[in-house]
N, C-alpha and C positions, 0 to 999 in steps of 0.2 A: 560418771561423765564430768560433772561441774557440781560445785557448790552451791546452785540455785538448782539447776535441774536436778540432780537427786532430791531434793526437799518436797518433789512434786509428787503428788500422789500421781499411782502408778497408770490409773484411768485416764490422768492429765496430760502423761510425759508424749502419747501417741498426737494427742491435739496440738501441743505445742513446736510437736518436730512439722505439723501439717501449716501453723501459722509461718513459721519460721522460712518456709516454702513460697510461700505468697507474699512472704514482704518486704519484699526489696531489697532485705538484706542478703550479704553472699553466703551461701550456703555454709554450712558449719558446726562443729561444735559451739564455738564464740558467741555466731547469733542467737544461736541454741541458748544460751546461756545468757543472751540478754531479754530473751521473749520469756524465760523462764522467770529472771527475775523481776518482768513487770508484769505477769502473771500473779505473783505472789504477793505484790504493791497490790494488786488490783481487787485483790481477795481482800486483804487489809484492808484495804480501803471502803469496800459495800461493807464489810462488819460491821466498823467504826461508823458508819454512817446510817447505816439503817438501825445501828444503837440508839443511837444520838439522836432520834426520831420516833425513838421508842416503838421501830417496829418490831414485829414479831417473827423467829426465824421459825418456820413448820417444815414438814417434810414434805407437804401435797397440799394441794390448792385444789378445789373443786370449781370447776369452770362454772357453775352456776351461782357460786358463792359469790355473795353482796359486796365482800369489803376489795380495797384496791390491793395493789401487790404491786414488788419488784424483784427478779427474779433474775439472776446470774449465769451465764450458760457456761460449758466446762473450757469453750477457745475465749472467754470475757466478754462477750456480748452483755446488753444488758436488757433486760426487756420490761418495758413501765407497765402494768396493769390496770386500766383507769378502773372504777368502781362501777357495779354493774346497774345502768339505768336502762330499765325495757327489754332486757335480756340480750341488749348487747355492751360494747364496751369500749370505750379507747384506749387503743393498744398503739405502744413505740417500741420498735427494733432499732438499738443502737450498738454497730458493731464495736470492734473494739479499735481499728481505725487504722492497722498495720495490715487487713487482708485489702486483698482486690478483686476477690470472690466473693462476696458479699455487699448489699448496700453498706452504705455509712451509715445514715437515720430512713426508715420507714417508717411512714405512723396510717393506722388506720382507723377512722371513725365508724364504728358499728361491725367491730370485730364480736368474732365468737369462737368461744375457746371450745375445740373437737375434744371432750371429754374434764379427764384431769391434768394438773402439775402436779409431776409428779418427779422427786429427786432422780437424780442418773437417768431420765428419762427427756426425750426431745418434748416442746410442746407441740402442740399442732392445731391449724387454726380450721376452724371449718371455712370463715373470712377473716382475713386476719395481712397485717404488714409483709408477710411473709409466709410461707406454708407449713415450713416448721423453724424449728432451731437446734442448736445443737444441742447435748442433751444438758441438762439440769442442774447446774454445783448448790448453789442457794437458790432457798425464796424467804422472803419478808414480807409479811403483811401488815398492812394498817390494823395499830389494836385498837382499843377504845371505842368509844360512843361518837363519834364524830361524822356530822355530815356529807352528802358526795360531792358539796364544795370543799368541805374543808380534805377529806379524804382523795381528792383532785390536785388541792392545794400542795399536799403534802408529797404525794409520790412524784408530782414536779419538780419540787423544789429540789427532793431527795434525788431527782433525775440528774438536774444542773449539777449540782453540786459533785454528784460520782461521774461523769462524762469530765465536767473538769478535771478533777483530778486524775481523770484516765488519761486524758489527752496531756497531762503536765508529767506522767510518767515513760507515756508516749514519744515526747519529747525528748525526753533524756537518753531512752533505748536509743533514737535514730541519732541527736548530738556525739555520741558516743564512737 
């Protein structure tokens, strides 16, 4: 099809003909090809960043499990994992900001994750920002010893920072 869109895995190219649908842009190959390649920025982009934070990339996340997380869905959502205090958690749903079948930012305080995170798989909240999400590309977790300030602090930070540059790739798709 395109130079960006064949690069996509083949589980992605269905998600992204469905963004491509819902956002504003005219139907096409072309858009096709530009949702494809801020797609692929946008993967780039949580690597580099949850490298760079020294988080840790796993395959499954257990919803009961202590530490914080950020987790990548296969249309580019992104979802913040707060750390688990009392056995629940604060959770953020941030789309990717090209659909209009989805919120933009959901967050909810004293979410609780229905099971695991688990890759290629949706999450799904027993309470939660949202009910589920789309299924799974990455997850990152907070490594090390660190507190659920500091482990709050971080998956924040690491929040800003990748929403940024989503939204700076964002940019460029629709300039374009």
């Amino acid at each position: 099809m395109g130079e960006y869109f064949d690069q996509l895995p083949d589980t992605i190219k269905d998600h992204v003909q469905e963004i491509t649908k819902t956002s504003g842009l005219p139907p096409g190959d072309e858009s096709e090809e530009k949702i494809a390649r801020g797609w692929l920025e946008k993967r780039q982009v949580f690597e580099d960043l949850t490298k760079q934070f020294q988080m840790e990339e796993v395959e499954s996340f257990e919803g009961d499990e202590d530490r914080a997380a950020l987790a990548l869905t296969y249309s580019g959502s992104l979802v913040r994992i707060g750390p688990l205090v009392d056995d629940v958690r604060k959770v953020q749903y941030t789309s990717i900001g090209l659909r209009s079948d989805v919120p933009d930012v959901a967050d909810k305080e004293g979410s609780i994750i229905d099971g695991s995170i688990v890759l290629d798989e949706s999450i799904k909240f027993e309470v939660g920002p949202v009910k589920h999400t789309s299924a799974i590309l990455k997850i990152a977790v907070v490594s090390g010893q660190l507190s659920i300030e500091e482990q709050e602090d971080q998956v924040t930070e690491a929040t800003q920072l990748i929403t940024d540059e989503f939204a700076e790739v964002n940019k460029t798709i629709i300039a374009e």
